[in-house]
mmCIF file of the N, C-alpha and C atoms, coordinates in Angstrom:
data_MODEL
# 
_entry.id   MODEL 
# 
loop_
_atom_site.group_PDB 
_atom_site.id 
_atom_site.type_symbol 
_atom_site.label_atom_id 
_atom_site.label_alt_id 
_atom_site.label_comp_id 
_atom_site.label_asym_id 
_atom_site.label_entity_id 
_atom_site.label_seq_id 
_atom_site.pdbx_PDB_ins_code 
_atom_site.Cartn_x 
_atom_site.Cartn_y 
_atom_site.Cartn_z 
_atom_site.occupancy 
_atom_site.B_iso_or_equiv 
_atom_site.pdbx_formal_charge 
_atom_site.auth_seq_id 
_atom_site.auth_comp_id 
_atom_site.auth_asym_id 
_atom_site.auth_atom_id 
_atom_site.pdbx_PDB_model_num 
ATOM 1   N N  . UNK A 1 1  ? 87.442  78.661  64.482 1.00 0.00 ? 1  UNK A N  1 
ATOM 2   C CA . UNK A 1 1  ? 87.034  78.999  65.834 1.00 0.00 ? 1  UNK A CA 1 
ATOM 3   C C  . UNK A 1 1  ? 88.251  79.148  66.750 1.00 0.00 ? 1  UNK A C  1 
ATOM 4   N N  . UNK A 1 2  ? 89.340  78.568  66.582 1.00 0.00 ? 2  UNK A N  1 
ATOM 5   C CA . UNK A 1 2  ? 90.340  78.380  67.444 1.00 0.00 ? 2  UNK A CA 1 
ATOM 6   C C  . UNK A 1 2  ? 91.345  79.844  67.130 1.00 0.00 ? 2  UNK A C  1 
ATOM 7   N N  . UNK A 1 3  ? 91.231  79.694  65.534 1.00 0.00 ? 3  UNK A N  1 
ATOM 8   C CA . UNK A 1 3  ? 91.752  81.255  65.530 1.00 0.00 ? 3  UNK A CA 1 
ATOM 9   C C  . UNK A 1 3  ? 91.419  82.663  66.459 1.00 0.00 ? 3  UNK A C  1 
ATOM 10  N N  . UNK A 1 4  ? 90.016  82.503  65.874 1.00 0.00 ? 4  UNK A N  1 
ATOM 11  C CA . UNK A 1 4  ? 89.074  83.436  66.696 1.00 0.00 ? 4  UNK A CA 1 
ATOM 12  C C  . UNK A 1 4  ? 89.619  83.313  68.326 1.00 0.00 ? 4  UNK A C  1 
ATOM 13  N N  . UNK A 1 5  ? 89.580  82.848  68.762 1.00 0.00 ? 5  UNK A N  1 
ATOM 14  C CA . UNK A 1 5  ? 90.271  82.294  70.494 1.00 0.00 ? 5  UNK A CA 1 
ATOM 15  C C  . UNK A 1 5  ? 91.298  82.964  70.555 1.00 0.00 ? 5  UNK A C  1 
ATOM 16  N N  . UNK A 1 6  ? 92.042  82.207  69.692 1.00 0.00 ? 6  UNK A N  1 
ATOM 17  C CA . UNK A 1 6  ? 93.681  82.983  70.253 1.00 0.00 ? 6  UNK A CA 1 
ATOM 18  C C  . UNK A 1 6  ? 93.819  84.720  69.660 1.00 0.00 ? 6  UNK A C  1 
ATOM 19  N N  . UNK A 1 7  ? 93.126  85.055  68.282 1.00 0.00 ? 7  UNK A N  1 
ATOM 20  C CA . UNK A 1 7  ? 92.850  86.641  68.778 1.00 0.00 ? 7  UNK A CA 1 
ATOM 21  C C  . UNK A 1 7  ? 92.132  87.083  69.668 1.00 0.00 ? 7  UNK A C  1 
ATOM 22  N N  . UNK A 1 8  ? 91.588  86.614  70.378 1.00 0.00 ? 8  UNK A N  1 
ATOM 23  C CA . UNK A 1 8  ? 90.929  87.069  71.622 1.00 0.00 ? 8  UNK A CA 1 
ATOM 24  C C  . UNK A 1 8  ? 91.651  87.009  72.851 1.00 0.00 ? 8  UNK A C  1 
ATOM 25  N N  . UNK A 1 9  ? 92.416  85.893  72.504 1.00 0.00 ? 9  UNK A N  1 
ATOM 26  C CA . UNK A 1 9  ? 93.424  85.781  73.736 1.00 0.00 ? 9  UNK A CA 1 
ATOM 27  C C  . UNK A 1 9  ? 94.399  87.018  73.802 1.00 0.00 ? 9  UNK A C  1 
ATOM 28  N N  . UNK A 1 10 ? 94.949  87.043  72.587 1.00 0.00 ? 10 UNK A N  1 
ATOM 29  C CA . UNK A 1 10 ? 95.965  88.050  72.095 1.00 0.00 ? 10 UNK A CA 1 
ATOM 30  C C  . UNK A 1 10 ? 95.666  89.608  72.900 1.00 0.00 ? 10 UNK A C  1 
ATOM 31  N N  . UNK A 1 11 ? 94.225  89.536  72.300 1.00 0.00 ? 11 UNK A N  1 
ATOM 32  C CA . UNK A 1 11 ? 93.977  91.122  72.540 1.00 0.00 ? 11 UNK A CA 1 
ATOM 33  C C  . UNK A 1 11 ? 93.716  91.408  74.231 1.00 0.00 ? 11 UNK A C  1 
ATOM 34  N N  . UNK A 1 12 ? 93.150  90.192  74.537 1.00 0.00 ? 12 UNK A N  1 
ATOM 35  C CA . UNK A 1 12 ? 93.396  90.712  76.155 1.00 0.00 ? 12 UNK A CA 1 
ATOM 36  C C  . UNK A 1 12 ? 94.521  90.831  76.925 1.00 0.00 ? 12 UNK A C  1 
ATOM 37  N N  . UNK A 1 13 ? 95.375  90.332  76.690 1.00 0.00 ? 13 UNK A N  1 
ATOM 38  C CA . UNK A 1 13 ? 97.260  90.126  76.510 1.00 0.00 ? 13 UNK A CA 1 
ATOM 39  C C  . UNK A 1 13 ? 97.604  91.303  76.266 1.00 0.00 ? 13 UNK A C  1 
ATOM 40  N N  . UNK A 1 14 ? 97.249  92.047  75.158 1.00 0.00 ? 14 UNK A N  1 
ATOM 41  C CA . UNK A 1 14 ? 97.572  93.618  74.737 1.00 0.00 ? 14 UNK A CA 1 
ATOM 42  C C  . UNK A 1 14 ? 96.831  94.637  76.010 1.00 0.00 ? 14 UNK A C  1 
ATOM 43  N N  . UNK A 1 15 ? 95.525  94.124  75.917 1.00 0.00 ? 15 UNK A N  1 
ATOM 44  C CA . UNK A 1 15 ? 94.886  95.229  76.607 1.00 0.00 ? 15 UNK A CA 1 
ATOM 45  C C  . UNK A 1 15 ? 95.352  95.376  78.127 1.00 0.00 ? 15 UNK A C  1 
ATOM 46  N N  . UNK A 1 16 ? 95.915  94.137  78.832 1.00 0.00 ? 16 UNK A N  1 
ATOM 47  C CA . UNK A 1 16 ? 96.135  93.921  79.874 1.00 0.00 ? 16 UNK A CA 1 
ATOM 48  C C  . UNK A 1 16 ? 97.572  94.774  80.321 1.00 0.00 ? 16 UNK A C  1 
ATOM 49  N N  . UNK A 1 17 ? 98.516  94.429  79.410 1.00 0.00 ? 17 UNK A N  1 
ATOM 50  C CA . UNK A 1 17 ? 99.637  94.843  79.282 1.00 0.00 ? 17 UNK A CA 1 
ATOM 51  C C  . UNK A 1 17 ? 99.672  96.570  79.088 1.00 0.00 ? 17 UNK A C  1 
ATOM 52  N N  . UNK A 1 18 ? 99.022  97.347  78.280 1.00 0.00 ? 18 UNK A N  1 
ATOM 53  C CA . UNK A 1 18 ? 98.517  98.480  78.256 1.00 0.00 ? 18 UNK A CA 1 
ATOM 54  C C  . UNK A 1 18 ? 97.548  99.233  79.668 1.00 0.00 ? 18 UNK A C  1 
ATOM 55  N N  . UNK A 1 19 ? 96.897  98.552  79.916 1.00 0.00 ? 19 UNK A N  1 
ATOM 56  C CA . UNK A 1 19 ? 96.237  98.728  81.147 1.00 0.00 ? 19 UNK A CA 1 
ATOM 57  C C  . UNK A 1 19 ? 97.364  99.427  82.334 1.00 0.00 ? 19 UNK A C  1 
ATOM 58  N N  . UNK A 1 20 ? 98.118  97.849  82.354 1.00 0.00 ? 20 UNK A N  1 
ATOM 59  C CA . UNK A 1 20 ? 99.274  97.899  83.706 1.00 0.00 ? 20 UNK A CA 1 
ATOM 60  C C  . UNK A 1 20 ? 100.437 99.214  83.028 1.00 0.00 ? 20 UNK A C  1 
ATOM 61  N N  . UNK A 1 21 ? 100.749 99.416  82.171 1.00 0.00 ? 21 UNK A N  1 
ATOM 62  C CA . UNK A 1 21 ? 101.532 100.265 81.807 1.00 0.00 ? 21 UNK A CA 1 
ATOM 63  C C  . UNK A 1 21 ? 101.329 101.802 82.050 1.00 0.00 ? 21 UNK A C  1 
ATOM 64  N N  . UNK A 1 22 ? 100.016 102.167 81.570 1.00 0.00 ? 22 UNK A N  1 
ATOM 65  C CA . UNK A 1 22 ? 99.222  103.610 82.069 1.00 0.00 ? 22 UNK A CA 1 
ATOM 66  C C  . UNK A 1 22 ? 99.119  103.518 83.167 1.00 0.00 ? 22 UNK A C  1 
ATOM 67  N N  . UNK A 1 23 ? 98.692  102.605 84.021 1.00 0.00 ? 23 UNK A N  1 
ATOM 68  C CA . UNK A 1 23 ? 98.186  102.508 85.415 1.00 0.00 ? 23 UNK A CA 1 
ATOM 69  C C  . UNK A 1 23 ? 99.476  103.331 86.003 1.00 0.00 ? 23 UNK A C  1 
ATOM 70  N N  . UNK A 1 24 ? 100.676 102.626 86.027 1.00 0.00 ? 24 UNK A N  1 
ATOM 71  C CA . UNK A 1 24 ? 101.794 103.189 86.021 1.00 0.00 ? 24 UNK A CA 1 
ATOM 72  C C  . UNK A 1 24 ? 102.036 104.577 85.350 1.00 0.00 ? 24 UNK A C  1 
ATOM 73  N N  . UNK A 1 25 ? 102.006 104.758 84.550 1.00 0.00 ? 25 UNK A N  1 
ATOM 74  C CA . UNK A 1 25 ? 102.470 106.452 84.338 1.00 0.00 ? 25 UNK A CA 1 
ATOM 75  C C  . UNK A 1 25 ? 101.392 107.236 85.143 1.00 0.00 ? 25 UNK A C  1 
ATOM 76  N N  . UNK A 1 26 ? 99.982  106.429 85.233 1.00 0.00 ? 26 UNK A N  1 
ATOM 77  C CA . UNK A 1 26 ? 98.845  107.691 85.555 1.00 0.00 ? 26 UNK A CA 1 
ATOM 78  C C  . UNK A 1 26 ? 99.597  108.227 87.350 1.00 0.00 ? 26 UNK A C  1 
ATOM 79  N N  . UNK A 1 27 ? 100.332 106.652 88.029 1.00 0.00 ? 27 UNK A N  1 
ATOM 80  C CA . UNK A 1 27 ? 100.536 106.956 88.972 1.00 0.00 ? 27 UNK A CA 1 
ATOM 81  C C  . UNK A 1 27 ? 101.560 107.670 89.680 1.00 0.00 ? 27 UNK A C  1 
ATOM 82  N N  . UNK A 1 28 ? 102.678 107.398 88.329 1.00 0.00 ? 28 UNK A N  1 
ATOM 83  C CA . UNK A 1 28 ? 103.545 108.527 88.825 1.00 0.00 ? 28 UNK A CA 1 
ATOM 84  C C  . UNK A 1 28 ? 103.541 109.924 88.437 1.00 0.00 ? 28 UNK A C  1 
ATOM 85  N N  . UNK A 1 29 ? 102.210 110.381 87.445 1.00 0.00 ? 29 UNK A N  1 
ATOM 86  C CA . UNK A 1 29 ? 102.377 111.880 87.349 1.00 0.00 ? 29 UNK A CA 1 
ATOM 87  C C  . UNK A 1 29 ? 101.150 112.575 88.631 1.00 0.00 ? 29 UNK A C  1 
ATOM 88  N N  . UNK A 1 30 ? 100.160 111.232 89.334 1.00 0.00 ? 30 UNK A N  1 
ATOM 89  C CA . UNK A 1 30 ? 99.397  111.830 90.077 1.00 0.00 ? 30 UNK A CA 1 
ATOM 90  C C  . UNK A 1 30 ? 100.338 112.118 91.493 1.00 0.00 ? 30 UNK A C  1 
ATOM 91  N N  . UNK A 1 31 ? 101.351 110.561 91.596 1.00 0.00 ? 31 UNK A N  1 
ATOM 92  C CA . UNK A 1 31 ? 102.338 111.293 92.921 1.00 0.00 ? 31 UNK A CA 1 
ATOM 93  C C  . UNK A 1 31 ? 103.224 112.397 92.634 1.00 0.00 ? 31 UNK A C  1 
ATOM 94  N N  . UNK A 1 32 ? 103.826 112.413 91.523 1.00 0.00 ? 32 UNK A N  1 
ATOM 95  C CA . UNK A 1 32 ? 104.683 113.595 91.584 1.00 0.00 ? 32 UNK A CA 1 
ATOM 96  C C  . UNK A 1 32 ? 103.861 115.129 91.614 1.00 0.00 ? 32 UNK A C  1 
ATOM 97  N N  . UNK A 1 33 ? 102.621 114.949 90.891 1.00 0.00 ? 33 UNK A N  1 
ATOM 98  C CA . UNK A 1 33 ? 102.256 116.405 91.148 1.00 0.00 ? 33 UNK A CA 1 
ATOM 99  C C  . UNK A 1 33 ? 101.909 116.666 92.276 1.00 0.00 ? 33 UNK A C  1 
ATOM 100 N N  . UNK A 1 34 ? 101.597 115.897 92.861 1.00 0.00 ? 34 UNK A N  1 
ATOM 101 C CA . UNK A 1 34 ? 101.029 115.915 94.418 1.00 0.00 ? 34 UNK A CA 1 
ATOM 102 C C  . UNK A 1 34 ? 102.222 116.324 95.742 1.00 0.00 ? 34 UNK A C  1 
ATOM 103 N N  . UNK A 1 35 ? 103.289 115.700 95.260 1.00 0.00 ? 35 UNK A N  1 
ATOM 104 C CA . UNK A 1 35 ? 104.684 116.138 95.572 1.00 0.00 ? 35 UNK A CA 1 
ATOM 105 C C  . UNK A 1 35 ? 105.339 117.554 95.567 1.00 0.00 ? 35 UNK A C  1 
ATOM 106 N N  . UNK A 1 36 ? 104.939 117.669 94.078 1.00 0.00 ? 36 UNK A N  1 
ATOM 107 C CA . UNK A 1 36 ? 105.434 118.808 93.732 1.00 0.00 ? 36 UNK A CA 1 
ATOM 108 C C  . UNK A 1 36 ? 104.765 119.859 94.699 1.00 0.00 ? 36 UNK A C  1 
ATOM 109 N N  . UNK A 1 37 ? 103.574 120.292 94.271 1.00 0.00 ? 37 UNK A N  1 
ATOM 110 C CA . UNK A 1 37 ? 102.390 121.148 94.762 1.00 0.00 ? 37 UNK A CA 1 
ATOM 111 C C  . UNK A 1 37 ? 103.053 121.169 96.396 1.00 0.00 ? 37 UNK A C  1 
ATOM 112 N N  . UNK A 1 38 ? 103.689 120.200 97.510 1.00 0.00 ? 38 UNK A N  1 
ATOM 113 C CA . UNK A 1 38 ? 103.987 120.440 98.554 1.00 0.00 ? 38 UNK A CA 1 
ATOM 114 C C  . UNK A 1 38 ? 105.471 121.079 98.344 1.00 0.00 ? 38 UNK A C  1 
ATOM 115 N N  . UNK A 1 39 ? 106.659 120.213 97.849 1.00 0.00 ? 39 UNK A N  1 
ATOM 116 C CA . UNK A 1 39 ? 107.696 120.712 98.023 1.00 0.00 ? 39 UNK A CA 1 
ATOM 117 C C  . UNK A 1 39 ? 108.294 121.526 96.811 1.00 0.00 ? 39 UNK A C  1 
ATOM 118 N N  . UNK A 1 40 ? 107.715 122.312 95.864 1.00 0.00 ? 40 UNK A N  1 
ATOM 119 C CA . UNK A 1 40 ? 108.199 123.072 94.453 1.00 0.00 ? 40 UNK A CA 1 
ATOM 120 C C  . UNK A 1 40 ? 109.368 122.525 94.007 1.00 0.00 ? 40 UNK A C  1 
ATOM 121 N N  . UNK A 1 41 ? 109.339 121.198 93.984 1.00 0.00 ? 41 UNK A N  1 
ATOM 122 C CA . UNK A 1 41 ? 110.687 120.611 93.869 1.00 0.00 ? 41 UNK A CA 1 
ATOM 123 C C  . UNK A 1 41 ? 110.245 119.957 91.866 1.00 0.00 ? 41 UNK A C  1 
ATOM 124 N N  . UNK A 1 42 ? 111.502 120.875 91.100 1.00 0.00 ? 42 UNK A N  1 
ATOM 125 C CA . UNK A 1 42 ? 111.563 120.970 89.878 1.00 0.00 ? 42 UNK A CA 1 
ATOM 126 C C  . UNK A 1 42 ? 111.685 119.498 89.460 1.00 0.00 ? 42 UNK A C  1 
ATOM 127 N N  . UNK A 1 43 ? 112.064 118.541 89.709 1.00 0.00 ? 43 UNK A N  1 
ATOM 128 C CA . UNK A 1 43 ? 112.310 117.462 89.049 1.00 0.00 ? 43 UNK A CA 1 
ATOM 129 C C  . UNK A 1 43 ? 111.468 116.257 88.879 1.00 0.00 ? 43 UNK A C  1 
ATOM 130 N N  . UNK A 1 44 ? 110.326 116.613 90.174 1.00 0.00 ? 44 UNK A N  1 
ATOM 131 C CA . UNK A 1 44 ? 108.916 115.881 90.370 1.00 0.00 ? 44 UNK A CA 1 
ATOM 132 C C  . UNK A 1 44 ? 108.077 116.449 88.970 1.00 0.00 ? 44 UNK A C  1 
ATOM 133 N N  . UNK A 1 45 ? 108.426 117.521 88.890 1.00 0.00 ? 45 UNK A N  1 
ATOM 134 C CA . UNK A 1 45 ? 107.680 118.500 87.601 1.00 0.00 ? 45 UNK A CA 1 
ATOM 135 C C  . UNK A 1 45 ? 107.914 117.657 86.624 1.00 0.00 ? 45 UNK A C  1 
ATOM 136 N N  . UNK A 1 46 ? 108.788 117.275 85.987 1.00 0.00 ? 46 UNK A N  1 
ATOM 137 C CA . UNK A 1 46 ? 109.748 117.092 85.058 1.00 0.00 ? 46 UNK A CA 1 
ATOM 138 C C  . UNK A 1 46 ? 109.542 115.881 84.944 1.00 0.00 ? 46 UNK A C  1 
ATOM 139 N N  . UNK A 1 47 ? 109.225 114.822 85.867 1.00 0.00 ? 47 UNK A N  1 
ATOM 140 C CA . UNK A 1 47 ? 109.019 113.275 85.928 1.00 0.00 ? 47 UNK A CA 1 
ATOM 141 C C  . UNK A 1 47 ? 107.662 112.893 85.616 1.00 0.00 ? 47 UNK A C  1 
ATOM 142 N N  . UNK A 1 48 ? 106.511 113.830 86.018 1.00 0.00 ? 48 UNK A N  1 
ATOM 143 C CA . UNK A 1 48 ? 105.455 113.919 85.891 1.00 0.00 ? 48 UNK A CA 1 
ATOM 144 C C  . UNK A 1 48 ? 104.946 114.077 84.480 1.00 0.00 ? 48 UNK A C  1 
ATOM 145 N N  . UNK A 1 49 ? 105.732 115.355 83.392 1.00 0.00 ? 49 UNK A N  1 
ATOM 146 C CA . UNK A 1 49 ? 105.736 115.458 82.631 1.00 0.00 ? 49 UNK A CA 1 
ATOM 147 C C  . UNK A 1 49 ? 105.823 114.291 81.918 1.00 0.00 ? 49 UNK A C  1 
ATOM 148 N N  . UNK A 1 50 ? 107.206 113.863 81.706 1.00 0.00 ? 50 UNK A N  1 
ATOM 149 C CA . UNK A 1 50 ? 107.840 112.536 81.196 1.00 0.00 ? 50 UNK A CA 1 
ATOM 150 C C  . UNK A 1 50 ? 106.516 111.491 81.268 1.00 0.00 ? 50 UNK A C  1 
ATOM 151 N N  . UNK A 1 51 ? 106.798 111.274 82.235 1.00 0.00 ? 51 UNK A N  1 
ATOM 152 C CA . UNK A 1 51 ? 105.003 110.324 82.271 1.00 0.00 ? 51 UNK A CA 1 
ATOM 153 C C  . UNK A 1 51 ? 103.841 110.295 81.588 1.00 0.00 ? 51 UNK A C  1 
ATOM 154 N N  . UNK A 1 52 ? 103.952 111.824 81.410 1.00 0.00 ? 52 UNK A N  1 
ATOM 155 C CA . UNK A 1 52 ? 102.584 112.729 80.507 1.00 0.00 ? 52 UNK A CA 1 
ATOM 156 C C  . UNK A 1 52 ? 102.835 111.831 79.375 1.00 0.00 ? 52 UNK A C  1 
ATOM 157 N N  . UNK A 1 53 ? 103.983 112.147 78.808 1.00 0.00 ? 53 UNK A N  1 
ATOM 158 C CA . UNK A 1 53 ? 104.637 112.049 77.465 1.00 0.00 ? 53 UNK A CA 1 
ATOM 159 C C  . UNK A 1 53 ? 104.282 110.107 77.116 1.00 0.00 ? 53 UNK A C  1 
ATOM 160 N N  . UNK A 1 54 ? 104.608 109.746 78.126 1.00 0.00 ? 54 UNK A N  1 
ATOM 161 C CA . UNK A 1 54 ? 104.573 107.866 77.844 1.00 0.00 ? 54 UNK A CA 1 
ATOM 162 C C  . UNK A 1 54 ? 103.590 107.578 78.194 1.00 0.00 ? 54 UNK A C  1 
ATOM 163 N N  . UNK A 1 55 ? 102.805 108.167 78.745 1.00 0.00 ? 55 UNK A N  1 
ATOM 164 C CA . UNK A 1 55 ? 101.237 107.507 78.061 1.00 0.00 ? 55 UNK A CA 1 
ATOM 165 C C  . UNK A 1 55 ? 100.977 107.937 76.784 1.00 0.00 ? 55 UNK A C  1 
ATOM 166 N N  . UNK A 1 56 ? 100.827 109.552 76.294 1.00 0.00 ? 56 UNK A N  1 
ATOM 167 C CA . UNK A 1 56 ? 100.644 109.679 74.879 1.00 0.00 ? 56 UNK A CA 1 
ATOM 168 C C  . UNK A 1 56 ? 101.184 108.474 74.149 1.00 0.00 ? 56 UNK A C  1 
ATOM 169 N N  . UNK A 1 57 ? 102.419 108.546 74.209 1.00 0.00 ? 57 UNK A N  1 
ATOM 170 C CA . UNK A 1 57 ? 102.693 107.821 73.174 1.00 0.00 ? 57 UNK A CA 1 
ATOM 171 C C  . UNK A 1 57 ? 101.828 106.189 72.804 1.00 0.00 ? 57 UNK A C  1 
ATOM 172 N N  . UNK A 1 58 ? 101.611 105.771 74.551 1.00 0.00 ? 58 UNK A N  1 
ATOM 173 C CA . UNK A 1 58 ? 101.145 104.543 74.467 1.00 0.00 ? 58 UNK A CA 1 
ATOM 174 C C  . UNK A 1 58 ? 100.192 104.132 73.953 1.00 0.00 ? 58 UNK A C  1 
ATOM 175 N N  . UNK A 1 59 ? 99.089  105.231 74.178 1.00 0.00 ? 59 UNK A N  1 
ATOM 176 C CA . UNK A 1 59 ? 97.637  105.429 73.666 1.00 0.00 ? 59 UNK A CA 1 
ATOM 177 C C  . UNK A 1 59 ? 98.339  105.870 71.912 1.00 0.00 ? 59 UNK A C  1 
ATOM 178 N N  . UNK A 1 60 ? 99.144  106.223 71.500 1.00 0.00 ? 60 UNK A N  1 
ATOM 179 C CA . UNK A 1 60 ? 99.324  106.356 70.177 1.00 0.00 ? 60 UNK A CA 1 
ATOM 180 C C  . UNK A 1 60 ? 99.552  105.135 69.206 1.00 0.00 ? 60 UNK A C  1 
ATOM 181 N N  . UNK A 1 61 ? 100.026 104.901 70.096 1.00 0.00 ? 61 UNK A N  1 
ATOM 182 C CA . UNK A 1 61 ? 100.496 103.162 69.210 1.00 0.00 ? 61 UNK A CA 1 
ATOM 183 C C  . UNK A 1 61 ? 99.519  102.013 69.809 1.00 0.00 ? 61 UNK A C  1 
ATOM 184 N N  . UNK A 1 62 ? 98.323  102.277 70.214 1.00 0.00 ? 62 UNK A N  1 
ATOM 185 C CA . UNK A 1 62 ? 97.583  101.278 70.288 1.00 0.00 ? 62 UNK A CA 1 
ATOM 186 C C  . UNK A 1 62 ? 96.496  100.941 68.569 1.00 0.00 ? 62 UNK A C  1 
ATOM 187 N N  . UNK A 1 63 ? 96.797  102.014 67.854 1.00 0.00 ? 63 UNK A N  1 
ATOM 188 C CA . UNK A 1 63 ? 96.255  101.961 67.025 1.00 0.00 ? 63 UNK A CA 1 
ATOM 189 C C  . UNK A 1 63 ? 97.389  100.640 66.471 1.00 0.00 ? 63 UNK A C  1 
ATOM 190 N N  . UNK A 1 64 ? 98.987  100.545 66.255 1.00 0.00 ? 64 UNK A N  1 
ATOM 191 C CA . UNK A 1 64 ? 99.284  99.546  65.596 1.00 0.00 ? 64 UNK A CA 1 
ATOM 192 C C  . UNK A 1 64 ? 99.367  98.371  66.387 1.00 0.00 ? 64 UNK A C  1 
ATOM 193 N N  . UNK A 1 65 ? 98.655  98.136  67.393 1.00 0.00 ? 65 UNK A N  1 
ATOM 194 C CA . UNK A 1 65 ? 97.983  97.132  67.692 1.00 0.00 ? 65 UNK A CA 1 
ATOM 195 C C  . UNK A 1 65 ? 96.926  96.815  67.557 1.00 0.00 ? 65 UNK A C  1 
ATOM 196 N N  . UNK A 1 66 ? 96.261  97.385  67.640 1.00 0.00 ? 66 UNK A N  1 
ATOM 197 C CA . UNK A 1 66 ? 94.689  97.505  66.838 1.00 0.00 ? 66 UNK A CA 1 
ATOM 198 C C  . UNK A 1 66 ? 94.605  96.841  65.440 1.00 0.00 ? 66 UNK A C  1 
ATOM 199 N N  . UNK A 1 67 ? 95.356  97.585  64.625 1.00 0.00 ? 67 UNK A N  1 
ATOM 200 C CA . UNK A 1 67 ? 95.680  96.589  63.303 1.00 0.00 ? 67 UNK A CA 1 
ATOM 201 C C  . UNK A 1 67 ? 96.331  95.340  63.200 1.00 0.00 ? 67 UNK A C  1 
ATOM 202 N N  . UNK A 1 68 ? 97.427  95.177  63.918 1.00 0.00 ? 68 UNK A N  1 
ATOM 203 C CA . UNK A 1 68 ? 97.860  94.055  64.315 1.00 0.00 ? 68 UNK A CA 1 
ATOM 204 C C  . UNK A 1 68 ? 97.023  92.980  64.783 1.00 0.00 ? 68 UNK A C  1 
ATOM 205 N N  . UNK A 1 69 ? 96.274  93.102  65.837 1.00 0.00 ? 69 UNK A N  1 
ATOM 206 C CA . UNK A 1 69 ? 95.537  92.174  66.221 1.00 0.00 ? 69 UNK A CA 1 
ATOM 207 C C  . UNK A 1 69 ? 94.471  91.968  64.954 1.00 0.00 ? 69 UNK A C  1 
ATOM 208 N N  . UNK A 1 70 ? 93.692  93.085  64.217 1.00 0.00 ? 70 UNK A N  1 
ATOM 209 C CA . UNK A 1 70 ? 92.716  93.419  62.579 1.00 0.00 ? 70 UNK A CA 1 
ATOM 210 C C  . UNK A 1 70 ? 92.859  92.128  61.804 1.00 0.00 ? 70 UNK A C  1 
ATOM 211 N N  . UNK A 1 71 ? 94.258  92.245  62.155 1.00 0.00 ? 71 UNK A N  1 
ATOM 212 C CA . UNK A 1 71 ? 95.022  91.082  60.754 1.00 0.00 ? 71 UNK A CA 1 
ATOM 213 C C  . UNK A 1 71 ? 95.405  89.782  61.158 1.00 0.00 ? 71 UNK A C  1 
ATOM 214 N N  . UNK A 1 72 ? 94.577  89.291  62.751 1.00 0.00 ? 72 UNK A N  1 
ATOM 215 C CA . UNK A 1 72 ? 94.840  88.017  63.077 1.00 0.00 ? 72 UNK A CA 1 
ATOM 216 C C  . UNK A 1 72 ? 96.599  88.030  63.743 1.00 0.00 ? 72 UNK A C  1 
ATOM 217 N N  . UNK A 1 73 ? 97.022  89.304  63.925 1.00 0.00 ? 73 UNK A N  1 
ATOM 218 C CA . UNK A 1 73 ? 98.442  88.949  64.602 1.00 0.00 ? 73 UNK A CA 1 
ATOM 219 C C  . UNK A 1 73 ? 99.082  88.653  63.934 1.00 0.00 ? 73 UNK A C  1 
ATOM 220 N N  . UNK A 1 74 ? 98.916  88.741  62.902 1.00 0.00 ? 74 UNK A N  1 
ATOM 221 C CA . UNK A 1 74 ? 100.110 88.781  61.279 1.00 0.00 ? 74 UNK A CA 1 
ATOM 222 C C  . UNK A 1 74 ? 100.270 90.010  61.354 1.00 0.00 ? 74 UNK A C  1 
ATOM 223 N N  . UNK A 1 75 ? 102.115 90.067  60.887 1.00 0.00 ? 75 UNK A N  1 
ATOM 224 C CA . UNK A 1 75 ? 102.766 90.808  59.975 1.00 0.00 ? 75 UNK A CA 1 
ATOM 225 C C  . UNK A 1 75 ? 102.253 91.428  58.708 1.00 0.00 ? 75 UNK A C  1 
ATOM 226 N N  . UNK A 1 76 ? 102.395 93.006  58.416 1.00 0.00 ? 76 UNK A N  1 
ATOM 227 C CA . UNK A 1 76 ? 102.189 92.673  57.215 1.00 0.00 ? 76 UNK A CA 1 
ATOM 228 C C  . UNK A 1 76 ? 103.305 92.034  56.170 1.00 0.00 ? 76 UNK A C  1 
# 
């Protein structure tokens, strides 16, 4: 039972941490485009993008957390 707990703990720890991380990219590609769209300023483009890019990835690798947490937070 106590196991069970602390993967539960774990995963809200992950999810939380993931949460705050997108929250963050979602917010700097919604200010920069919003930026952009006023001042055509190329580098808001470009930051926005970047942002694009680090959430993909983040949402990509939640799968090896997903397993990670699968396996009780063991290594394989």
């Amino acid at each position: 039972m106590e196991e069970e707990t602390e993967g539960i703990r774990r995963f809200i720890e992950a999810l939380s941490t993931l949460r705050h991380d997108l929250l963050n990219d979602f917010t700097v590609i919604s200010g920069g485009l919003s930026a952009y769209t006023m001042t055509k300023n190329e580098r808001l483009l470009e930051n926005a993008t970047k942002a694009t890019q680090r959430a993909i990835e983040r949402l990509k690798k939640t799968k090896d957390t997903e397993l990670f947490l699968s396996l009780g937070g063991k290594m394989l």
